[in-house]
C-alpha positions in Angstrom: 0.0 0.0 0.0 1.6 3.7 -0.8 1.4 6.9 1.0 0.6 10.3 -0.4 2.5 12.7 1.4 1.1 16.1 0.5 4.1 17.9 2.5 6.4 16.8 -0.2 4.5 17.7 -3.3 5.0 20.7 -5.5 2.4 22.2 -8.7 -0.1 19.8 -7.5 -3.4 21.6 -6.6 -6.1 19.7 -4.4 -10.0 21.1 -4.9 -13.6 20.1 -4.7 -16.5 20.7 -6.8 -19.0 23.0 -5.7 -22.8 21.5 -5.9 -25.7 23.0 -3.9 -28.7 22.6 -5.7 -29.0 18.5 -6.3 -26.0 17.1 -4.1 -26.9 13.6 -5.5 -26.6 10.1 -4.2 -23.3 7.8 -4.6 -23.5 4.0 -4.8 -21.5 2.0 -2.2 -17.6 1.5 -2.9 -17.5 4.3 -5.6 -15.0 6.9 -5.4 -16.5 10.2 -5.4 -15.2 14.4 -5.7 -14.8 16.7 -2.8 -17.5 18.6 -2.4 -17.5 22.4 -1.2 -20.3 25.3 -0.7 -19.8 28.4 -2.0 -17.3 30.1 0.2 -15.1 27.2 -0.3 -15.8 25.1 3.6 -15.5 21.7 2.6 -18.8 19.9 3.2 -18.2 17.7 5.9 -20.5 15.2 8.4 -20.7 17.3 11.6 -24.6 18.1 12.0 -23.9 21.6 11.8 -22.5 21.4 8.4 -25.1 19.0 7.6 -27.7 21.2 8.4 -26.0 24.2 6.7 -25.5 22.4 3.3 -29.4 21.2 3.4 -30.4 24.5 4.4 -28.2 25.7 0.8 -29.7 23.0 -1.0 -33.1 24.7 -0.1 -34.2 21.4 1.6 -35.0 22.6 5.1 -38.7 23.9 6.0 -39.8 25.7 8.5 -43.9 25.5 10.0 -45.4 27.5 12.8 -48.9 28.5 14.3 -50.6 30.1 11.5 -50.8 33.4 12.7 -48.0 34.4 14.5 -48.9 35.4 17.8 -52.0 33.7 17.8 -51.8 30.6 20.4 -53.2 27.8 18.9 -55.0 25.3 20.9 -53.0 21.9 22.1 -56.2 19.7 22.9 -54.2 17.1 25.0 -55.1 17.2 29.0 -53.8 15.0 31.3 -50.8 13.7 33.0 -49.1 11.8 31.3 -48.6 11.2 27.8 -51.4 9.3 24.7 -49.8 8.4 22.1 -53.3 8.2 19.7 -53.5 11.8 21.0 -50.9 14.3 20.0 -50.5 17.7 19.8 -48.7 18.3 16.5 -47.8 16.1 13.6 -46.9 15.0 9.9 -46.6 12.4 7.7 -43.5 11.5 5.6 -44.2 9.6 2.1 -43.3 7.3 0.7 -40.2 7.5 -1.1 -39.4 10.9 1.2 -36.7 11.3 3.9 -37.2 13.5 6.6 -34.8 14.4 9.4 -36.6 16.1 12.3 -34.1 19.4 13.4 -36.0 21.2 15.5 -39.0 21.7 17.4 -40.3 24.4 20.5 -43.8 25.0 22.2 -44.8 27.8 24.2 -46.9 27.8 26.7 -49.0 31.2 27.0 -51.2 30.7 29.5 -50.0 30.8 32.8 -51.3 29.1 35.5 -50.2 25.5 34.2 -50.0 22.5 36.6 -48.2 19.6 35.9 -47.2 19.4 31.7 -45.8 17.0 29.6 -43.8 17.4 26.6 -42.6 14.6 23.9 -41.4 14.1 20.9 -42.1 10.8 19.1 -41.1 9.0 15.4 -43.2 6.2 14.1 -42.3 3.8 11.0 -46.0 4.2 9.5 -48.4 6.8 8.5 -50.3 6.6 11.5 -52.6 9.3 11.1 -56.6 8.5 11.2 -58.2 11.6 11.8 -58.3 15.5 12.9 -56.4 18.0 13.6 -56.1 21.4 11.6 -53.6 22.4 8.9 -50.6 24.5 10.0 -50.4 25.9 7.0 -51.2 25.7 3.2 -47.5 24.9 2.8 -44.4 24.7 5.2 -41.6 27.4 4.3 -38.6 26.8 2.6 -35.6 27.9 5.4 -33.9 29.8 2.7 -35.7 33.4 2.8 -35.5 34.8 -0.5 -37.4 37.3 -2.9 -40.3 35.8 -5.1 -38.2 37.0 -7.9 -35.6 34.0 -6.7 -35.9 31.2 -8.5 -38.6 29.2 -7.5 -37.3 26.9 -4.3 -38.3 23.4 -3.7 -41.3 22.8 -1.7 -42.0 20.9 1.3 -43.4 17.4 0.4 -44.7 16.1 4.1 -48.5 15.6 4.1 -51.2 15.7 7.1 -49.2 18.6 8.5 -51.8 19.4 11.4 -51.9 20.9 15.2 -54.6 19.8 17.5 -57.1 23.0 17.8 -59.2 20.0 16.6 -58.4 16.9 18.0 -55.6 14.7 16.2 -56.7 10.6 15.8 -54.0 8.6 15.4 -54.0 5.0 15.3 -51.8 2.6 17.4 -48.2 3.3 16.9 -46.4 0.4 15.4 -42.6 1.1 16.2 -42.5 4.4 18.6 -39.3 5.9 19.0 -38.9 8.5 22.0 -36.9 11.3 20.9 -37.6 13.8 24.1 -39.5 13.6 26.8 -39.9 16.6 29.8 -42.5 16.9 32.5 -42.7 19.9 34.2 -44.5 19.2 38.2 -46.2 22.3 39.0 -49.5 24.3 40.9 -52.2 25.7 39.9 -50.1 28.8 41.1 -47.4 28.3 38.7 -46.1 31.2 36.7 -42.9 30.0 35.6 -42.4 29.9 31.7 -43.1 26.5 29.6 -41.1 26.4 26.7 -39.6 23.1 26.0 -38.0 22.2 22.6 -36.6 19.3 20.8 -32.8 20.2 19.2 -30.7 18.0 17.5 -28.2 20.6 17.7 -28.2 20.4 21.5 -27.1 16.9 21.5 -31.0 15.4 20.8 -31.2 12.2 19.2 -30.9 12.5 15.4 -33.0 10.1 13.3 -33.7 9.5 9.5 -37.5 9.0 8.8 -37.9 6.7 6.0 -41.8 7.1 4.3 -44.0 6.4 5.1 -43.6 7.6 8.9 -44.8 10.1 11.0 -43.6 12.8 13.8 -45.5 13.0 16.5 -45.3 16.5 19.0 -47.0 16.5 22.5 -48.0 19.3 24.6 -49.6 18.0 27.4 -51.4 19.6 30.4 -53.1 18.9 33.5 -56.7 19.9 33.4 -56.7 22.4 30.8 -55.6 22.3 27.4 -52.7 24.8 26.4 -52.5 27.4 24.6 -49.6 27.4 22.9 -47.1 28.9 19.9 -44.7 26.2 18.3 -42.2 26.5 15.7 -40.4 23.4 13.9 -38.2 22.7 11.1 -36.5 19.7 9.5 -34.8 18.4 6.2 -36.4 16.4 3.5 -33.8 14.4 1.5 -33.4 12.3 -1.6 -35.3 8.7 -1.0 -31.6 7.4 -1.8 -29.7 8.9 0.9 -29.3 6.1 3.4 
């Protein structure tokens, strides 16, 4: 086996290729270029850089409460946690990969008892019934001029929050991505606001479609009323 030794070597130039808008899928044992963004970083496996290159790619959406600063409704009460009863939700196609990035609720109201809040993948589409739309689409994370060229679009379906209650049927293959539980009074007025953040060392997971992400906001005794924002990567069906 031989060595390169780039110390040694003289005239010899090492580069990448710069490709943001289709990165492409390689096959197994195939040699492939560098790749670089456009200020030259080589693209490389850290989630950060991950994330930045799908943001570049324009495949990282963002959905909130429709009208923002509007709570929306989170119809889950209780203490602890149904998983045929969430909060917020979509499904992933098939064909589709989603990775989940981020997601935050916030509570508004506040005289919250005890609350729960959970964050749950599922290997089927496991929606039944419910819910309202978030939003007639989610929005690309790159936040250009309509005069851009026209960006991908989001391609998750039965994008819903609970105002109206969310059906979902058994869950086949749960994962738990995050779970908190806040133990309160009916006194309480400390802020709510948990999130989900794989860039704060959350689990990291590849949804394969069809599959679904489940989001609970649960409280005891009333429902909350709550803002949320969430965002995560759709990539091609090839990519693992």
């Amino acid at each position: 086996m031989s060595e390169l030794n780039l110390t040694n070597l003289t005239g010899i130039e090492l580069t990448g290729k710069v490709r943001q808008t289709n990165q492409g899928v390689a096959s197994d044992g195939n040699d492939v270029m560098l790749r670089l963004n456009r200020e030259y970083s080589l693209q490389v496996n850290t989630r950060e850089a991950m994330i930045d290159k799908w943001i570049r790619e324009g495949r990282v959406f963002i959905a909130n409460n429709p009208v923002l600063g509007q709570p929306e409704t989170m119809s889950a009460t209780g203490t602890a946690l149904v998983l045929t009863d969430p909060s917020l939700r979509f499904t992933v196609p098939a064909g589709n990969i989603v990775v989940p990035i981020f997601v935050q609720v916030t509570s508004i109201q506040i005289n919250a008892k005890k609350a729960c809040f959970a964050v749950i993948a599922n290997n089927a589409d496991s929606f039944t019934s419910g819910g309202d739309a978030v939003l007639a689409t989610a929005k690309n994370a790159v936040v250009a001029p309509s005069t851009m060229t026209a960006l991908r679009g989001s391609s998750v379906t039965k994008l819903h929050y609970s105002d109206t209650s969310i059906v979902e049927a058994a869950l086949t293959s749960p994962r738990l991505l995050k779970f908190l539980k806040k133990m309160g009074t009916a006194t309480d007025e400390t802020s709510w606001n948990p999130e989900y953040n794989i860039l704060k060392g959350d689990p990291m997971v590849y949804l394969v479609g069809p599959a679904s992400l489940l989001v609970f906001d649960v409280q005891e005794t009333a429902a909350d009323e709550a803002e949320f924002t969430m965002c995560w990567a759709e990539l091609d069906g090839g990519a693992v």
